[in-house]
C-alpha positions in Angstrom: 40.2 -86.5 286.2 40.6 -86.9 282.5 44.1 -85.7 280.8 42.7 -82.4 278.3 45.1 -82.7 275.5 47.4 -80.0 274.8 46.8 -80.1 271.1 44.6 -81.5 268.8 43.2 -81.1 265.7 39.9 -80.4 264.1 38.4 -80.3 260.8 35.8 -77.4 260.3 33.3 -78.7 257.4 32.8 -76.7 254.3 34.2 -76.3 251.0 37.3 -76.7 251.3 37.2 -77.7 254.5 39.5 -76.6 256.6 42.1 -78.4 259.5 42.7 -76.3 262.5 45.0 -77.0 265.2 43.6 -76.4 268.6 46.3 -75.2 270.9 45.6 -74.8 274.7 48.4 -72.6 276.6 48.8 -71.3 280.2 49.2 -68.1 279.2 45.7 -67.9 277.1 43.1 -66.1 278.9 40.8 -66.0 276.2 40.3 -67.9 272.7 42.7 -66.4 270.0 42.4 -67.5 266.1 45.5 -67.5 263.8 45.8 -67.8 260.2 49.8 -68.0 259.7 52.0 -65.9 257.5 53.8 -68.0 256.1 52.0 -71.4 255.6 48.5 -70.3 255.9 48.1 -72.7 258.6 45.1 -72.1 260.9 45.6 -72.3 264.8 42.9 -71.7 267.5 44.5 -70.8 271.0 42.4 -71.4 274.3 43.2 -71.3 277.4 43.9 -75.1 279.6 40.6 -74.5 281.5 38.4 -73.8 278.5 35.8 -76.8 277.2 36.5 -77.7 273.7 33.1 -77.1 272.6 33.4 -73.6 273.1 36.3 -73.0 271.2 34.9 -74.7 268.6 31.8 -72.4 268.8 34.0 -69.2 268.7 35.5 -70.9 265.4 32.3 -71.6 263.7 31.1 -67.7 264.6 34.2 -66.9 262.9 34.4 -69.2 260.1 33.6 -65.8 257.5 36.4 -64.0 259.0 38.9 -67.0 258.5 37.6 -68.2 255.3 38.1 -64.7 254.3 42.0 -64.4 255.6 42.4 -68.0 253.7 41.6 -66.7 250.0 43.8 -63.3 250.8 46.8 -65.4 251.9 49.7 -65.1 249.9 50.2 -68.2 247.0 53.1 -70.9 248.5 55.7 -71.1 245.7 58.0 -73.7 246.0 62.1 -73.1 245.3 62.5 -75.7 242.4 63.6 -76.2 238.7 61.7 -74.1 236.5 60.8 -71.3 238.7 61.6 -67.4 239.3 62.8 -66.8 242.6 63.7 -63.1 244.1 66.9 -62.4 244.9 68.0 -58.6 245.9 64.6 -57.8 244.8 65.1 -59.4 241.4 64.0 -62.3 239.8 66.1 -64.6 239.2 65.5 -68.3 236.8 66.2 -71.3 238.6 67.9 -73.9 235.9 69.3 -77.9 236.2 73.3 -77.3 236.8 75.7 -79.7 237.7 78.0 -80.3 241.0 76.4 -80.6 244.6 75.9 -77.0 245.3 73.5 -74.8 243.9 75.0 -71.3 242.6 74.1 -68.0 240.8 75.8 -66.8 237.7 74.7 -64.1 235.7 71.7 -63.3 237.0 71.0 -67.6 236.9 70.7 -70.2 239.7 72.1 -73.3 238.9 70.8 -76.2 241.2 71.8 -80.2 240.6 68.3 -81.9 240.0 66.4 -83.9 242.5 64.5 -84.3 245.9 67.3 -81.4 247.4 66.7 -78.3 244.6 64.8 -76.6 247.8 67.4 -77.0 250.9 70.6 -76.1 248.2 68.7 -73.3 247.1 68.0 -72.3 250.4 71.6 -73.1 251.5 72.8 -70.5 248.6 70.7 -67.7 249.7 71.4 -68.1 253.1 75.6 -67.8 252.4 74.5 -64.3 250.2 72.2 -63.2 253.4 75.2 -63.8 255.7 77.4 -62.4 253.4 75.3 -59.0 252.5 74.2 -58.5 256.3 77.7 -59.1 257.9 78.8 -56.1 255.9 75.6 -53.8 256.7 75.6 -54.6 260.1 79.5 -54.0 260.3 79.7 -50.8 258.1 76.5 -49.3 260.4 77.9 -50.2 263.9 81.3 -48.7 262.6 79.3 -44.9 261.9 77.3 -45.6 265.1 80.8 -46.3 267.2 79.7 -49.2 268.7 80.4 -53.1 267.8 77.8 -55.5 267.6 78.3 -59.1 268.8 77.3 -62.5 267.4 75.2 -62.6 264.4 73.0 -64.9 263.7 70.5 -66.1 260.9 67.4 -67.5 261.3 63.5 -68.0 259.5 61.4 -66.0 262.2 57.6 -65.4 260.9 57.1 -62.1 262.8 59.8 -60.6 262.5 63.1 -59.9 260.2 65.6 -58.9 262.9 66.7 -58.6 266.6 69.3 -57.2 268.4 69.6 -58.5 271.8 71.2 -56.7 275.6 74.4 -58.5 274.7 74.4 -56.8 271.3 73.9 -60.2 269.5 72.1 -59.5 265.9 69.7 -62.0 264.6 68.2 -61.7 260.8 65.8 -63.7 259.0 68.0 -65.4 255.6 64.9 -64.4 253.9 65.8 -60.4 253.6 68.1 -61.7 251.1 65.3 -62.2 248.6 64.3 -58.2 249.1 66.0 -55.2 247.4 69.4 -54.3 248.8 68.1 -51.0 250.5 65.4 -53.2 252.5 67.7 -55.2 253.8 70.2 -52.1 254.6 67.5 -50.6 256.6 67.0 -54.1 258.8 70.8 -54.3 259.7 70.6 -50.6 260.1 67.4 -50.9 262.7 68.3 -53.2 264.8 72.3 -51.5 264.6 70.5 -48.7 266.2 69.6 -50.8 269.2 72.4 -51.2 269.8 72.7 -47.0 271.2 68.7 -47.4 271.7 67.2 -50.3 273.5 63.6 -49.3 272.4 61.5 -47.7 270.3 61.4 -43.9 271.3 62.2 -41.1 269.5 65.5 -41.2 270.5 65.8 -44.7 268.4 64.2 -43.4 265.6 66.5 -40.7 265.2 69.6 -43.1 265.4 67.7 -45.0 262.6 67.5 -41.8 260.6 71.2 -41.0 260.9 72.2 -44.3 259.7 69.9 -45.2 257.2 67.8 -41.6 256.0 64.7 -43.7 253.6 64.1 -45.8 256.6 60.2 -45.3 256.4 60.1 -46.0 252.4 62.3 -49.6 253.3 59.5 -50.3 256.1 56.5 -49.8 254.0 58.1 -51.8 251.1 58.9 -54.5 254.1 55.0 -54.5 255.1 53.5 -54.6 251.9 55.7 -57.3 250.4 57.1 -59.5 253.1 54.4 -61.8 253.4 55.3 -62.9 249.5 59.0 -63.4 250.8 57.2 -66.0 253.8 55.4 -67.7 250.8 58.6 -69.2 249.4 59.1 -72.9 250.8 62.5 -74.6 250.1 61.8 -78.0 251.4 58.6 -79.0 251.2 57.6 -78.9 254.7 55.9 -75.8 257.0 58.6 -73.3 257.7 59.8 -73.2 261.0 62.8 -71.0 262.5 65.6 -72.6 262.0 69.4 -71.2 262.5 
């Protein structure tokens, strides 16, 4: 019996044409299309057993519904000289500077020039993220009464925060690009896990008490975190990375 590949790719036809990765998982019990977050990249999930030609049958009955969640997808900007980059919600110029570091300076990032503007940019925003959500997630277990344990950064697509049984936080670096009272209410949420191992009422509550404006920080968080995704720092499909 023939080997069925676990991935491959194909190319539906049109213009542009588009490349989609066909995935096939154990856990699939039915065909699933995906148009990223954060790259725009296209995936089709099926499950092991299924023949290729029908998944490629559901994708061409769905090729309006993708081609229409292509041309809504946010605009990849890449983290370079010459650009504007959000930082705390603001925009901040990114300008040649010398050294091996990139740095901000009144309201100015300052990266050496060359193939590594992206991953020192990155590297700069990801020392302010650590920085910023160390002290929220500190200053909100201390009201709440109850420590947290490890923190962690990462570049999740689905999510901006986790707090684990242990009481280990984990934060996307990117929160660090959104106002300071969005990324309050993250540390603040997933703080609140730490008394509230759910969702419930009970959880929400907790949330209220530590950060009140909770629901305005969400809806700001769901209307413009897919244009946080849409920042690439080097060159290459975001993938979560610690």
């Amino acid at each position: 019996m023939a080997m069925i590949p676990r991935q491959s790719t194909h190319v539906l036809p049109g213009d542009p044409p588009v490349e989609v990765k066909l995935r096939r998982s154990t856990r699939a019990k039915r065909f699933s299309l995906r148009v990223s977050r954060a790259d725009g990249r296209v995936s089709l999930s099926l499950p092991v057993w299924a023949p290729e030609a029908e998944a490629l049958a559901f994708l061409r009955e769905r090729e309006s519904w993708l081609r229409g969640h292509l041309a809504q997808a946010a605009v990849m900007h890449t983290a370079q000289i010459g650009v504007a980059l959000p930082v705390c919600g603001v925009l901040r110029p990114v300008e040649a500077g010398v050294g091996r570091a990139a740095r901000l300076a009144d309201g100015i990032i300052t990266v050496p020039p060359g193939a590594r503007e992206g991953p020192r940019v990155k590297a700069l925003l990801t020392a302010l993220a650590r920085e910023r959500l160390a002290a929220a997630a500190g200053r909100y277990a201390a009201e709440l009464g109850r420590p947290h344990g490890r923190l962690t950064l990462r570049d999740p697509r689905s999510r901006w925060g986790s707090c684990s049984t242990h009481g280990d936080l984990m934060f996307s670096w990117r929160l660090i690009m959104a106002p300071p009272a969005v990324l309050n209410y993250v540390a603040a949420h997933e703080v609140a896990h730490l008394a509230e191992m759910n969702h419930s009422p009970r959880f929400w509550a907790v949330c209220a008490r530590l950060c009140p404006d909770w629901k305005v920080q969400r809806d700001w968080l769901r209307a413009h975190g897919q244009d946080l995704l849409a920042w690439r720092f080097d060159g290459l499909p975001n993938a979560d990375n610690s």
